[in-house]
C-alpha positions in Angstrom: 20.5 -1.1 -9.7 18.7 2.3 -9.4 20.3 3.8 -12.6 19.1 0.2 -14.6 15.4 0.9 -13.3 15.8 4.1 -14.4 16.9 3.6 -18.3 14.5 0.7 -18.3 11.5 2.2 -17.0 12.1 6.2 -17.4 11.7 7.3 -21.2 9.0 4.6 -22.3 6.7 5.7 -19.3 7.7 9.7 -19.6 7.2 9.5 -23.2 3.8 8.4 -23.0 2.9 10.4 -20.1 3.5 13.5 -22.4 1.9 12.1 -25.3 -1.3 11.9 -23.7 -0.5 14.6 -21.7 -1.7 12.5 -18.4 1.7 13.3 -15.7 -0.6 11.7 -13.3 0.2 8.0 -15.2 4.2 8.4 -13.6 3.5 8.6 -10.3 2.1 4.4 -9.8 5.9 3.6 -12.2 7.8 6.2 -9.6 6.7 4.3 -7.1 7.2 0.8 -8.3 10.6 1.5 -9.1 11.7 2.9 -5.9 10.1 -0.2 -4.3 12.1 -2.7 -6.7 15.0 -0.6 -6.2 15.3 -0.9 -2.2 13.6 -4.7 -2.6 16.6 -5.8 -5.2 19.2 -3.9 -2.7 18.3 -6.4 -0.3 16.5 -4.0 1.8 13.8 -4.5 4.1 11.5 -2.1 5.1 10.0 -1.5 8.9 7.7 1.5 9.2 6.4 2.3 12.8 4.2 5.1 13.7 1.2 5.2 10.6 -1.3 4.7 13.5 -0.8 8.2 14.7 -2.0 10.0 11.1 -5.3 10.6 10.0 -5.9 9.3 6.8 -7.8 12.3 5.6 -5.1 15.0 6.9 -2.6 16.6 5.1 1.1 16.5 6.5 4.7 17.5 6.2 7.1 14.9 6.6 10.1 16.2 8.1 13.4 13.4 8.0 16.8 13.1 9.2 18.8 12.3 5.9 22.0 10.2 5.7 21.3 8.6 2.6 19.9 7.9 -0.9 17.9 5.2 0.8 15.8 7.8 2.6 14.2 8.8 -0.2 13.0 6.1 -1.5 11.9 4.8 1.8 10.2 8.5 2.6 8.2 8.6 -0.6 6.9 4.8 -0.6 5.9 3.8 2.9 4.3 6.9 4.4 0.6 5.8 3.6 0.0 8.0 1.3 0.9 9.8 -2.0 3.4 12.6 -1.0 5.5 15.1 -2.8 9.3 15.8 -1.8 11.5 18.8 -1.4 14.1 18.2 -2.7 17.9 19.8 -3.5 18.3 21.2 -7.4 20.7 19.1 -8.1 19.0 16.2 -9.0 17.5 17.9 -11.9 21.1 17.2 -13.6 20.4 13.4 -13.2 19.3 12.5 -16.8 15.8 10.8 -16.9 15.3 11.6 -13.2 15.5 15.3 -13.6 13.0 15.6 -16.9 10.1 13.3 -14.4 11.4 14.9 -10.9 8.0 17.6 -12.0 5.4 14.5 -13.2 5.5 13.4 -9.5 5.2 16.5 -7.3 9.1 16.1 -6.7 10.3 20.0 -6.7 14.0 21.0 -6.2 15.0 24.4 -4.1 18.1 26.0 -4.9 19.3 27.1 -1.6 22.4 29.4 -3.2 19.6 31.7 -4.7 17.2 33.0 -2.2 14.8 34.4 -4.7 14.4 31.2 -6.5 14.2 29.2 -3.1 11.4 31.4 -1.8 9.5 31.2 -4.9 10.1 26.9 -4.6 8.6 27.0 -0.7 5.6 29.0 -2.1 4.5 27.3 -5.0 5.1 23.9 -2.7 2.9 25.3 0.4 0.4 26.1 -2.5 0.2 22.4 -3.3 -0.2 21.3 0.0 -2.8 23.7 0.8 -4.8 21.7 -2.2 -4.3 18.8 -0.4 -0.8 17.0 -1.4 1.3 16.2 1.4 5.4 16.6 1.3 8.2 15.2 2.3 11.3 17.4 3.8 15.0 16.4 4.5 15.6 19.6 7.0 18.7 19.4 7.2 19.2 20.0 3.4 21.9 17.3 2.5 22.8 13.9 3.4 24.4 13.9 6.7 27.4 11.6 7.4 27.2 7.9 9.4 25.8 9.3 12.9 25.7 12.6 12.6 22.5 15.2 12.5 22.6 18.3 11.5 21.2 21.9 11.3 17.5 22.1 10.4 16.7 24.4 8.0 13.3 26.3 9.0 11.1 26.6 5.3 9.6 23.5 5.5 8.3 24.6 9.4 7.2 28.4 7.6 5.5 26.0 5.2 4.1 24.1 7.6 2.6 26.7 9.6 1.3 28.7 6.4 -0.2 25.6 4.9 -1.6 25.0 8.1 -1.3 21.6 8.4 0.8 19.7 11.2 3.8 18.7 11.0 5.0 14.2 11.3 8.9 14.3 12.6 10.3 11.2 10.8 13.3 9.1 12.1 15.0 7.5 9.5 17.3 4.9 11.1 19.9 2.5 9.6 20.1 3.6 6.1 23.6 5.3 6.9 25.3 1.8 7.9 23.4 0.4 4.9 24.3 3.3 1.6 26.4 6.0 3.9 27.4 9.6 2.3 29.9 9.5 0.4 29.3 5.8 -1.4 27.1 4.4 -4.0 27.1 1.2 -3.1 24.4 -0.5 -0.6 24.3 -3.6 1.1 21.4 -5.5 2.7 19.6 -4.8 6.2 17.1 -3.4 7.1 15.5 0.2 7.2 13.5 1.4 9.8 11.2 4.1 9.7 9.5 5.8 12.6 6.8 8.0 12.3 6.6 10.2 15.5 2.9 11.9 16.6 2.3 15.1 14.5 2.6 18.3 15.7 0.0 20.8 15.0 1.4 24.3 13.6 -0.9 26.9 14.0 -0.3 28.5 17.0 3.1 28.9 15.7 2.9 32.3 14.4 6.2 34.5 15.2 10.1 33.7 14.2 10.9 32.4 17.5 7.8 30.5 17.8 9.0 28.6 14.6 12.9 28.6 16.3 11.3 26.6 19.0 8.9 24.6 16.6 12.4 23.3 14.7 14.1 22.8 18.1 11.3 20.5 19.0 11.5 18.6 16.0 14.8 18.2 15.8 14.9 17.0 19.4 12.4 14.2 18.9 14.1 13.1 15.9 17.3 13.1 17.8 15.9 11.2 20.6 14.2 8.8 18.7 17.6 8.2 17.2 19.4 7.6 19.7 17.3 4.5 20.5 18.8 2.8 17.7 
């Protein structure tokens, strides 16, 4: 269903978004499509947690990730207009890949530590302009139950950004489109959005070591309520 959307939607609206030289046009058909996507899975969508943001504050999402689900969930139903971080990857994807830039969607290559550093800055410089982001921490999907690692730039971004940081507990989407299979089935999604957490007083190594334990731990916790 995703890769029909895709061909449908994807050259007509990229074409003519480069014609006109207006990359802000994607964005509203990025959006659209992810919606229809998870709507025509059979998915329904339960977000909890949008009281605690300020709608005039900038944020970094940061999501446990067991599926492809996540992402569309995490970049429709946070309240706002976000960018994600995202794995490199997906710039192979045809169609996806060539519009991944119109909608502040930025892949990291995480085998090339130059190229990754330079990613993390040039996304921190976009959300000290005022675009909030979307993070996966633990850098690829995890399997049915499991949480991983957190990987710490998104917390250094975070912190030199300074903005605060939303942990986000992404719950069912595993038992609905797992790792490992492209095929979903219907349920529903639920999305928790836990109180921010203000970085600035983070400001050595092991402050941001604790900053991620803390995150991780919410996430975890939150969970484990499932």
């Amino acid at each position: 269903m995703a890769a029909i959307l895709l061909l449908l939607m994807g050259p007509p609206v990229l074409f003519v978004a480069w014609l006109f030289r207006r990359p802000h046009w994607v964005y509203p058909f990025a959006r659209f499509g992810a919606r229809n996507w998870l709507r025509l899975s059979g998915m329904e969508i339960k977000v909890r947690g949008l009281e605690h943001l300020d709608p005039d504050q900038t944020y970094i999402f940061i999501s446990n990730h067991r599926s492809y689900l996540d992402t569309a969930t995490l970049f429709n139903y946070t309240g706002r207009r976000i960018g994600i971080l995202a794995k490199k990857e997906l710039l192979k994807v045809p169609i996806l890949g060539q519009g991944m830039g119109y909608v502040n969607i930025m892949a990291i290559d995480r085998t090339n530590r130059e190229s990754a550093m330079r990613t993390v800055k040039a996304a921190t410089d976009r959300i000290r302009s005022g675009r909030s982001f979307g993070v996966f921490a633990e850098g690829t999907r995890a399997c049915p139950g499991e949480l991983l690692s957190f990987k710490k730039g998104a917390f250094y971004m975070a912190r030199d950004a300074g903005v605060s940081i939303v942990p986000v507990a992404m719950k069912n989407t595993d038992r609905l489109m797992g790792k490992g299979t492209g095929v979903s089935r219907p349920g529903t999604i639920e999305m928790v959005l836990l109180p921010p957490i203000d970085t600035t007083s983070f400001a050595t190594d092991e402050d941001i070591k604790r900053l991620v334990k803390t995150v991780r731990t919410q996430i975890a916790d939150e969970l484990s309520r499932s």
